[in-house]
C-alpha positions as a printed Julia matrix, in Angstrom:
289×3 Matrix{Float64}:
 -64.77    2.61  -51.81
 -63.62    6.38  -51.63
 -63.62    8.1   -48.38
 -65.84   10.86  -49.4
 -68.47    8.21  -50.67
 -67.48    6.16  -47.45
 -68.36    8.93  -45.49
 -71.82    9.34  -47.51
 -72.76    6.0   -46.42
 -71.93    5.94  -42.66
 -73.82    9.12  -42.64
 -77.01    7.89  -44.16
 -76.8     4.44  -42.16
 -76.77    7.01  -39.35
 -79.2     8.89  -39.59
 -81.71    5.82  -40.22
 -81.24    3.3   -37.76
 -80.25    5.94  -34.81
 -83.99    7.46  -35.39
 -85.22    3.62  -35.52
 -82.99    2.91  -32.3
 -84.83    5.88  -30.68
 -88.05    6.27  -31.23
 -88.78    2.19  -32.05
 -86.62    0.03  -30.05
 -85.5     1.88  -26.91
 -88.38    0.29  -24.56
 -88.54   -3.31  -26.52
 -84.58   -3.19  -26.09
 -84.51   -2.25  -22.89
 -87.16   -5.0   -21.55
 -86.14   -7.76  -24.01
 -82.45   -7.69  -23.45
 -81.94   -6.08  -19.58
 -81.51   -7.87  -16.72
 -80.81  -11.48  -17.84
 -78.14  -10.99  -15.89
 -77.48  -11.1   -11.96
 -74.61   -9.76  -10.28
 -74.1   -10.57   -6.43
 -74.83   -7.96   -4.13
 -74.98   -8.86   -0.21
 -76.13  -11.36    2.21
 -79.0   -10.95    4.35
 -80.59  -13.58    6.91
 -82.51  -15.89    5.7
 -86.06  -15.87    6.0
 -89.38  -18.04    5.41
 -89.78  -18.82    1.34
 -86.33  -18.24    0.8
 -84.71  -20.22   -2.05
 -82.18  -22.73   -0.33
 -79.91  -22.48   -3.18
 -79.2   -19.2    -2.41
 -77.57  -20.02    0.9
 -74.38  -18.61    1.67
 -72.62  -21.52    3.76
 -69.5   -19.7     4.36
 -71.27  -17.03    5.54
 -73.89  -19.38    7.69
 -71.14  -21.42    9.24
 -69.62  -18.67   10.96
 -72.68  -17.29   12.21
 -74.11  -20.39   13.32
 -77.57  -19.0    11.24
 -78.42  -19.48    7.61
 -77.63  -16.42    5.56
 -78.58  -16.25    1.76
 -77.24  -14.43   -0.86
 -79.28  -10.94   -2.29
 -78.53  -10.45   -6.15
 -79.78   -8.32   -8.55
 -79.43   -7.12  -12.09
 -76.91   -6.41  -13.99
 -77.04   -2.65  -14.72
 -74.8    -3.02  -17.54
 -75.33   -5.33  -20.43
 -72.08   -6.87  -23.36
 -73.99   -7.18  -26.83
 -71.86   -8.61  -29.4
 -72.83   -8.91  -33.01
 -71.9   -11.73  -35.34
 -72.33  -10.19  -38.93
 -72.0   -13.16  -41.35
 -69.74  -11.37  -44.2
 -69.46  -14.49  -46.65
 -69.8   -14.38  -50.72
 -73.47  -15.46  -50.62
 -74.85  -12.12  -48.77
 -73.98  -10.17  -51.66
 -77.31  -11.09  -53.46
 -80.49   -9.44  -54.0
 -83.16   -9.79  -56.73
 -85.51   -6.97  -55.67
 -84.22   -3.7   -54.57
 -81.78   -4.17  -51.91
 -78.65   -6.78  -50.76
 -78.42   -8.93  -47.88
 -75.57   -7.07  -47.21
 -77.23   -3.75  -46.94
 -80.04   -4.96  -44.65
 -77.48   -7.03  -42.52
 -75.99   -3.62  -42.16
 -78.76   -1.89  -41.16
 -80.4    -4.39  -38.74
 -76.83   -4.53  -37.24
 -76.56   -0.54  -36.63
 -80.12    0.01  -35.13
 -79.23   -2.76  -32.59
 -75.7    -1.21  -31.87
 -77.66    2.28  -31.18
 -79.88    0.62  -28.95
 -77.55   -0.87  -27.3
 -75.36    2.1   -26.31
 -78.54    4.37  -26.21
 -79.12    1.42  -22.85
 -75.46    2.3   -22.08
 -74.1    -1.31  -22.82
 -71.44   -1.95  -24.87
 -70.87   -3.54  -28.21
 -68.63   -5.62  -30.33
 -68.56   -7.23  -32.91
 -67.02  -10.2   -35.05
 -67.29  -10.83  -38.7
 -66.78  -13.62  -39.99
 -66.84  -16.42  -42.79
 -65.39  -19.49  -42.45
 -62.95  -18.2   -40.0
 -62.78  -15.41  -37.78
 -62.32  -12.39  -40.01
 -62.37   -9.3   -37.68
 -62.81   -8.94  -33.71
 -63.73   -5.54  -32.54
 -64.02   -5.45  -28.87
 -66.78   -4.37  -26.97
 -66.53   -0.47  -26.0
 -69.37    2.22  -25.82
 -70.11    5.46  -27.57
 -70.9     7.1   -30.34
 -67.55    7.07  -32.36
 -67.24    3.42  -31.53
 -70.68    2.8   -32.96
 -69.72    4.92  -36.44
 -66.55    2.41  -36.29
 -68.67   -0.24  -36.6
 -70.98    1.12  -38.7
 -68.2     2.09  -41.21
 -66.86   -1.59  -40.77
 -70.22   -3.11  -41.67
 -70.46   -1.14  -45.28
 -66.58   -1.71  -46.19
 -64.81   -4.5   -44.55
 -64.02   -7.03  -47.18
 -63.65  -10.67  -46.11
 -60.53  -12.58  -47.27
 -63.02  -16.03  -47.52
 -66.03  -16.38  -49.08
 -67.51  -19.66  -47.34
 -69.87  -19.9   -43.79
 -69.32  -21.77  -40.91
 -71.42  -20.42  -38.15
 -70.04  -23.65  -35.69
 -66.33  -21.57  -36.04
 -68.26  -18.21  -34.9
 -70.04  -19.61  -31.98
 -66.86  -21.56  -30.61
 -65.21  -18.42  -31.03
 -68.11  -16.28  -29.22
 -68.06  -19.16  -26.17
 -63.97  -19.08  -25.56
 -63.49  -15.27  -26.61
 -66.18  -13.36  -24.45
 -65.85  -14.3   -20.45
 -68.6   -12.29  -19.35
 -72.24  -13.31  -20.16
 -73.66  -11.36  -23.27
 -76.49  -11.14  -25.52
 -75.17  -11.75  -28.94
 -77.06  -11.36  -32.1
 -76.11  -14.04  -34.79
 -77.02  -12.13  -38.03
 -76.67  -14.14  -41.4
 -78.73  -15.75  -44.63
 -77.49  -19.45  -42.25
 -76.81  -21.0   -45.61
 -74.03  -23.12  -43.88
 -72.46  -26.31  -44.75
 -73.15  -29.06  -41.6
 -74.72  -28.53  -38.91
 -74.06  -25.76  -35.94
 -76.78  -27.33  -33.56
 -73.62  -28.29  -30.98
 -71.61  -25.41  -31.21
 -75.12  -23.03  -30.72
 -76.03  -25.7   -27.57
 -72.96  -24.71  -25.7
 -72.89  -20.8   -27.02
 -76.45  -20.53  -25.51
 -75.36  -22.21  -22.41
 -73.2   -19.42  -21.33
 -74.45  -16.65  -23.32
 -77.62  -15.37  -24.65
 -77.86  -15.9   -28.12
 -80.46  -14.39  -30.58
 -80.75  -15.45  -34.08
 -81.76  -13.46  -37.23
 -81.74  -14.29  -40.43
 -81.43  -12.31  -43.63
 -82.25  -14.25  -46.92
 -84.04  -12.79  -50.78
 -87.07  -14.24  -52.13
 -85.42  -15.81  -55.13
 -83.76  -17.86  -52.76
 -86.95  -19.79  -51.52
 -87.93  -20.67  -55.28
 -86.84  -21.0   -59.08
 -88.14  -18.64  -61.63
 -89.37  -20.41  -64.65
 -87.29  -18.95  -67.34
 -85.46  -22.03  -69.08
 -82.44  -22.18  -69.43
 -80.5   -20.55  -66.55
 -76.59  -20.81  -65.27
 -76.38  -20.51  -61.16
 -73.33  -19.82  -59.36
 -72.49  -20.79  -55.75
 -71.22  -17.35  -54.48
 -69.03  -18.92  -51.81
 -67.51  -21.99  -53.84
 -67.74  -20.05  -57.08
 -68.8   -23.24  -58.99
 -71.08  -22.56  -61.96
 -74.1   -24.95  -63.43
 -76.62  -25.16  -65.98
 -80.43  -26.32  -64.95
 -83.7   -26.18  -66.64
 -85.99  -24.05  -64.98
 -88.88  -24.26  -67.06
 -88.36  -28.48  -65.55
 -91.34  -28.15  -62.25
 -89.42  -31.31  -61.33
 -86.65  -29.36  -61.3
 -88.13  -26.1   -59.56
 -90.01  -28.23  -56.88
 -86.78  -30.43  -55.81
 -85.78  -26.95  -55.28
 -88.36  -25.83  -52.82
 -88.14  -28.84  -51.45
 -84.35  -28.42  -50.94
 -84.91  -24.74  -49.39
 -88.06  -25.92  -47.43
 -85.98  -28.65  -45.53
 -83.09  -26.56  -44.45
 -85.61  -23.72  -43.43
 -87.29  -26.51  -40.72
 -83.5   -27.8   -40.11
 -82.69  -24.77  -39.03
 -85.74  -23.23  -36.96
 -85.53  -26.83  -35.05
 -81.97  -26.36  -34.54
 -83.05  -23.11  -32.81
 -85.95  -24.83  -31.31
 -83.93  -27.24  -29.41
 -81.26  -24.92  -28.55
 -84.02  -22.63  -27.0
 -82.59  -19.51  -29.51
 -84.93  -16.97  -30.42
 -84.93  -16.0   -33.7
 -86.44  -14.02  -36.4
 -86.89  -14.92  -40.4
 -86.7   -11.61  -42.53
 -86.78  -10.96  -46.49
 -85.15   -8.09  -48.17
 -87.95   -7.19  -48.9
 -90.01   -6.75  -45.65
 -89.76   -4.47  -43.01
 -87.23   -5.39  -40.6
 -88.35   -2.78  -38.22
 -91.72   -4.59  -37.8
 -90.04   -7.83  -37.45
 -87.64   -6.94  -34.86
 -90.15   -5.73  -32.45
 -92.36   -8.76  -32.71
 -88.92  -10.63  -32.11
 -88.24   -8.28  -28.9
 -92.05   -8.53  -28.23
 -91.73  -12.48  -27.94
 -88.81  -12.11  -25.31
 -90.53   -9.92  -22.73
Protein backbone atom coordinates (compact mmCIF):
# COMPACT_ATOMS: atom_id res chain seq x y z
CA UNK A 1 0.00 0.00 0.00
CA UNK A 2 1.41 3.61 -0.74
CA UNK A 3 2.21 5.84 2.07
CA UNK A 4 0.01 8.60 1.01
CA UNK A 5 -2.99 6.06 0.79
CA UNK A 6 -1.50 4.49 4.08
CA UNK A 7 -1.76 7.63 5.62
CA UNK A 8 -5.53 8.04 4.27
CA UNK A 9 -6.44 5.05 6.12
CA UNK A 10 -4.85 5.53 9.60
CA UNK A 11 -6.48 8.86 9.39
CA UNK A 12 -9.98 7.72 8.78
CA UNK A 13 -9.59 4.65 11.29
CA UNK A 14 -8.81 7.64 13.52
CA UNK A 15 -11.11 9.69 13.42
CA UNK A 16 -13.89 6.83 13.87
CA UNK A 17 -13.08 4.72 16.61
CA UNK A 18 -11.32 7.71 18.76
CA UNK A 19 -14.99 9.48 18.66
CA UNK A 20 -16.47 5.83 19.47
CA UNK A 21 -13.67 5.44 22.28
CA UNK A 22 -14.93 8.82 23.65
CA UNK A 23 -18.16 9.44 23.67
CA UNK A 24 -19.32 5.37 23.78
CA UNK A 25 -16.94 3.37 25.69
CA UNK A 26 -15.06 5.59 28.15
CA UNK A 27 -17.48 4.72 31.27
CA UNK A 28 -18.29 0.88 30.08
CA UNK A 29 -14.33 0.67 29.70
CA UNK A 30 -13.53 2.12 32.60
CA UNK A 31 -16.02 -0.09 34.91
CA UNK A 32 -15.72 -3.30 32.85
CA UNK A 33 -11.99 -3.53 32.66
CA UNK A 34 -10.59 -1.35 35.99
CA UNK A 35 -9.69 -2.67 39.00
CA UNK A 36 -9.48 -6.47 38.45
CA UNK A 37 -6.43 -5.94 39.72
CA UNK A 38 -4.97 -5.45 43.40
CA UNK A 39 -1.73 -4.16 44.21
CA UNK A 40 -0.48 -4.36 47.98
CA UNK A 41 -0.54 -1.34 49.85
CA UNK A 42 0.07 -1.54 53.82
CA UNK A 43 -0.70 -3.47 56.84
CA UNK A 44 -3.03 -2.41 59.38
CA UNK A 45 -4.22 -4.40 62.64
CA UNK A 46 -6.50 -6.68 62.27
CA UNK A 47 -9.90 -6.24 63.25
CA UNK A 48 -13.41 -8.12 63.73
CA UNK A 49 -14.70 -9.53 60.03
CA UNK A 50 -11.41 -9.41 58.73
CA UNK A 51 -10.56 -11.99 56.04
CA UNK A 52 -7.90 -14.42 57.67
CA UNK A 53 -6.27 -14.89 54.44
CA UNK A 54 -5.19 -11.62 54.44
CA UNK A 55 -2.96 -12.04 57.45
CA UNK A 56 0.40 -10.85 57.32
CA UNK A 57 2.36 -13.54 59.53
CA UNK A 58 5.66 -11.98 59.16
CA UNK A 59 4.36 -8.97 60.15
CA UNK A 60 2.09 -10.65 63.17
CA UNK A 61 4.96 -12.67 64.50
CA UNK A 62 6.99 -9.85 65.35
CA UNK A 63 4.36 -7.97 66.90
CA UNK A 64 2.99 -10.67 68.82
CA UNK A 65 -0.73 -9.30 67.22
CA UNK A 66 -2.35 -10.30 63.99
CA UNK A 67 -1.80 -7.72 61.30
CA UNK A 68 -3.51 -8.09 57.78
CA UNK A 69 -2.63 -6.89 54.67
CA UNK A 70 -4.69 -3.49 53.03
CA UNK A 71 -4.74 -3.73 49.08
CA UNK A 72 -6.32 -1.91 46.62
CA UNK A 73 -6.64 -1.37 42.91
CA UNK A 74 -4.53 -1.25 40.47
CA UNK A 75 -4.56 2.32 39.09
CA UNK A 76 -2.98 1.26 36.01
CA UNK A 77 -4.26 -1.44 33.75
CA UNK A 78 -1.81 -3.77 30.58
CA UNK A 79 -4.42 -4.46 27.67
CA UNK A 80 -2.97 -6.52 25.04
CA UNK A 81 -4.70 -7.32 21.82
CA UNK A 82 -4.46 -10.56 19.91
CA UNK A 83 -5.53 -9.62 16.24
CA UNK A 84 -5.91 -12.97 14.41
CA UNK A 85 -4.19 -11.92 10.89
CA UNK A 86 -4.63 -15.42 9.05
CA UNK A 87 -5.81 -15.95 5.17
CA UNK A 88 -9.44 -16.62 6.18
CA UNK A 89 -10.18 -12.89 7.61
CA UNK A 90 -9.80 -11.55 4.30
CA UNK A 91 -13.49 -12.42 3.39
CA UNK A 92 -16.60 -10.56 3.17
CA UNK A 93 -19.80 -11.09 1.12
CA UNK A 94 -21.68 -7.90 2.08
CA UNK A 95 -19.98 -4.65 2.28
CA UNK A 96 -17.07 -4.91 4.46
CA UNK A 97 -13.94 -7.60 5.45
CA UNK A 98 -13.26 -9.25 8.58
CA UNK A 99 -10.22 -7.61 8.32
CA UNK A 100 -11.56 -4.14 8.29
CA UNK A 101 -13.91 -4.65 11.27
CA UNK A 102 -11.10 -6.59 13.20
CA UNK A 103 -9.34 -3.33 12.63
CA UNK A 104 -11.72 -1.19 13.81
CA UNK A 105 -12.98 -3.07 16.93
CA UNK A 106 -9.19 -3.31 17.70
CA UNK A 107 -8.53 0.67 17.50
CA UNK A 108 -11.66 1.83 19.53
CA UNK A 109 -10.44 -0.55 22.32
CA UNK A 110 -6.74 0.72 22.04
CA UNK A 111 -8.28 4.46 22.45
CA UNK A 112 -10.09 3.43 25.33
CA UNK A 113 -7.57 2.01 26.74
CA UNK A 114 -5.03 4.86 26.72
CA UNK A 115 -7.96 7.43 27.02
CA UNK A 116 -8.02 5.17 30.90
CA UNK A 117 -4.23 5.78 30.77
CA UNK A 118 -3.30 1.97 30.47
CA UNK A 119 -1.17 0.73 28.09
CA UNK A 120 -1.42 -1.45 25.06
CA UNK A 121 0.19 -4.07 22.97
CA UNK A 122 -0.40 -6.09 20.77
CA UNK A 123 0.46 -9.52 18.96
CA UNK A 124 -0.61 -10.72 15.61
CA UNK A 125 -0.57 -13.72 14.78
CA UNK A 126 -1.40 -16.93 12.62
CA UNK A 127 -0.12 -20.03 13.24
CA UNK A 128 2.86 -18.61 14.87
CA UNK A 129 3.68 -15.52 16.46
CA UNK A 130 3.86 -12.98 13.67
CA UNK A 131 4.50 -9.55 15.36
CA UNK A 132 4.93 -8.49 19.19
CA UNK A 133 4.50 -4.87 19.88
CA UNK A 134 5.00 -4.13 23.46
CA UNK A 135 2.77 -2.48 25.62
CA UNK A 136 3.48 1.48 25.78
CA UNK A 137 0.93 4.45 26.01
CA UNK A 138 0.05 7.41 23.87
CA UNK A 139 -1.19 8.64 21.05
CA UNK A 140 1.66 7.92 18.46
CA UNK A 141 1.89 4.45 19.87
CA UNK A 142 -1.81 3.95 19.27
CA UNK A 143 -1.46 5.36 15.35
CA UNK A 144 1.50 2.59 15.34
CA UNK A 145 -0.82 0.15 15.94
CA UNK A 146 -3.41 1.38 14.11
CA UNK A 147 -1.16 1.62 10.98
CA UNK A 148 -0.01 -2.05 11.82
CA UNK A 149 -3.57 -3.35 11.89
CA UNK A 150 -4.43 -2.00 8.09
CA UNK A 151 -0.88 -3.11 6.57
CA UNK A 152 1.00 -5.75 8.32
CA UNK A 153 1.06 -8.75 6.10
CA UNK A 154 1.41 -12.18 7.74
CA UNK A 155 4.07 -14.57 6.37
CA UNK A 156 1.36 -17.73 7.25
CA UNK A 157 -1.92 -18.03 6.39
CA UNK A 158 -3.22 -20.80 8.96
CA UNK A 159 -4.79 -20.20 12.88
CA UNK A 160 -3.78 -21.61 15.90
CA UNK A 161 -5.16 -19.61 18.72
CA UNK A 162 -3.52 -22.50 21.42
CA UNK A 163 0.17 -20.90 19.97
CA UNK A 164 -1.25 -17.22 20.82
CA UNK A 165 -2.47 -17.91 24.25
CA UNK A 166 0.79 -19.93 25.31
CA UNK A 167 2.52 -17.09 23.99
CA UNK A 168 0.22 -14.39 25.91
CA UNK A 169 0.70 -16.71 29.37
CA UNK A 170 4.83 -16.94 29.16
CA UNK A 171 5.34 -13.43 27.34
CA UNK A 172 3.29 -10.92 29.59
CA UNK A 173 4.39 -11.21 33.55
CA UNK A 174 2.07 -8.78 34.77
CA UNK A 175 -1.73 -9.54 34.89
CA UNK A 176 -3.63 -8.00 31.81
CA UNK A 177 -6.85 -7.87 30.15
CA UNK A 178 -6.32 -9.18 26.71
CA UNK A 179 -8.79 -9.13 23.96
CA UNK A 180 -8.61 -12.30 21.69
CA UNK A 181 -10.05 -10.88 18.38
CA UNK A 182 -10.55 -13.45 15.44
CA UNK A 183 -13.34 -15.36 13.03
CA UNK A 184 -11.88 -18.71 15.76
CA UNK A 185 -12.02 -20.87 12.69
CA UNK A 186 -9.09 -22.94 14.20
CA UNK A 187 -7.95 -26.38 13.65
CA UNK A 188 -8.15 -28.48 17.32
CA UNK A 189 -9.08 -27.35 20.12
CA UNK A 190 -7.63 -24.20 22.35
CA UNK A 191 -9.89 -25.06 25.46
CA UNK A 192 -6.34 -25.89 27.51
CA UNK A 193 -4.23 -23.32 26.36
CA UNK A 194 -7.40 -20.54 27.07
CA UNK A 195 -7.80 -22.54 30.78
CA UNK A 196 -4.34 -21.57 31.80
CA UNK A 197 -4.29 -17.96 29.79
CA UNK A 198 -7.43 -17.08 31.89
CA UNK A 199 -5.83 -18.31 34.98
CA UNK A 200 -3.31 -15.62 35.08
CA UNK A 201 -4.76 -13.11 32.89
CA UNK A 202 -8.05 -11.75 31.99
CA UNK A 203 -9.05 -12.83 28.79
CA UNK A 204 -12.00 -11.49 26.65
CA UNK A 205 -13.09 -13.09 23.53
CA UNK A 206 -14.59 -11.56 20.32
CA UNK A 207 -15.30 -12.92 17.39
CA UNK A 208 -15.53 -11.54 13.88
CA UNK A 209 -17.15 -13.92 11.23
CA UNK A 210 -19.61 -12.94 7.59
CA UNK A 211 -22.94 -14.28 7.15
CA UNK A 212 -22.07 -16.49 4.22
CA UNK A 213 -20.09 -18.27 6.57
CA UNK A 214 -23.07 -19.64 8.73
CA UNK A 215 -24.87 -21.02 5.46
CA UNK A 216 -24.62 -22.09 1.65
CA UNK A 217 -26.27 -20.07 -0.98
CA UNK A 218 -28.21 -22.19 -3.33
CA UNK A 219 -26.66 -21.42 -6.60
CA UNK A 220 -25.44 -24.92 -8.06
CA UNK A 221 -22.58 -25.44 -8.95
CA UNK A 222 -19.98 -23.55 -6.86
CA UNK A 223 -15.91 -24.01 -6.34
CA UNK A 224 -14.82 -23.04 -2.47
CA UNK A 225 -11.42 -22.38 -1.46
CA UNK A 226 -9.91 -22.81 2.04
CA UNK A 227 -8.18 -19.35 2.38
CA UNK A 228 -5.59 -20.67 4.81
CA UNK A 229 -4.74 -24.18 3.14
CA UNK A 230 -5.51 -22.80 -0.31
CA UNK A 231 -7.15 -26.14 -1.34
CA UNK A 232 -9.96 -25.73 -3.89
CA UNK A 233 -13.37 -28.01 -4.28
CA UNK A 234 -16.37 -28.38 -6.20
CA UNK A 235 -19.96 -28.96 -4.26
CA UNK A 236 -23.49 -28.77 -5.28
CA UNK A 237 -25.23 -26.17 -3.63
CA UNK A 238 -28.50 -26.42 -5.04
CA UNK A 239 -27.96 -30.35 -2.90
CA UNK A 240 -30.16 -29.17 0.79
CA UNK A 241 -28.30 -32.31 1.89
CA UNK A 242 -25.46 -30.69 1.03
CA UNK A 243 -26.32 -27.04 2.38
CA UNK A 244 -27.73 -28.49 5.73
CA UNK A 245 -24.51 -30.80 6.54
CA UNK A 246 -23.19 -27.41 6.21
CA UNK A 247 -25.12 -25.63 8.87
CA UNK A 248 -24.82 -28.37 10.71
CA UNK A 249 -20.98 -28.26 10.38
CA UNK A 250 -20.97 -24.33 11.31
CA UNK A 251 -23.71 -24.84 14.02
CA UNK A 252 -21.46 -27.41 15.95
CA UNK A 253 -18.28 -25.48 16.05
CA UNK A 254 -20.33 -22.26 16.99
CA UNK A 255 -21.59 -24.37 20.45
CA UNK A 256 -17.85 -25.93 20.54
CA UNK A 257 -16.63 -22.86 20.86
CA UNK A 258 -19.07 -20.69 23.16
CA UNK A 259 -18.70 -23.92 25.62
CA UNK A 260 -15.09 -23.74 25.34
CA UNK A 261 -15.57 -20.15 26.61
CA UNK A 262 -18.19 -21.29 28.95
CA UNK A 263 -15.99 -23.54 30.82
CA UNK A 264 -13.05 -21.39 30.71
CA UNK A 265 -15.27 -18.61 32.32
CA UNK A 266 -14.19 -16.12 29.04
CA UNK A 267 -16.50 -13.53 28.15
CA UNK A 268 -17.12 -13.13 24.81
CA UNK A 269 -19.02 -11.49 22.14
CA UNK A 270 -20.36 -13.00 18.54
CA UNK A 271 -20.40 -10.13 15.83
CA UNK A 272 -21.27 -10.15 11.91
CA UNK A 273 -19.84 -7.78 9.45
CA UNK A 274 -22.66 -6.73 9.12
CA UNK A 275 -23.96 -5.54 12.57
CA UNK A 276 -23.01 -2.90 14.64
CA UNK A 277 -20.10 -3.65 16.64
CA UNK A 278 -20.52 -0.58 18.67
CA UNK A 279 -23.84 -1.94 20.06
CA UNK A 280 -22.35 -5.22 20.68
CA UNK A 281 -19.40 -4.17 22.53
CA UNK A 282 -21.27 -2.32 25.12
CA UNK A 283 -23.68 -5.11 25.86
CA UNK A 284 -20.32 -7.20 26.12
CA UNK A 285 -18.83 -4.42 28.64
CA UNK A 286 -22.42 -4.16 30.08
CA UNK A 287 -22.31 -8.02 31.02
CA UNK A 288 -18.89 -7.51 32.92
CA UNK A 289 -19.87 -4.76 35.34
Amino acid sequence: METSELLKKVRRIEIKTRGLSRNIFAGQYHSAFKGRGMAFSEVREYQYGDDIRDIDWNVTARYVRPYVKVFEEERELTVMLMIDVSGSRDFGSVNVMKKEIITEIAATLAFSAIQNNDKIGVVFFSDKIEKFIPPQKGKKHILYIIRELIDFHPEDTKTDISQVLKYLTNAIKKRCTAFLISDFINKGSFKDALTIANRKHDVVAIQVYDRRETELPSVGLMKIKDAETGLEQWIDSSSSRVRETYKEWWDSRQAEMSDSFKKCRVDSVSIRTEDDYVKALIALFDKRN
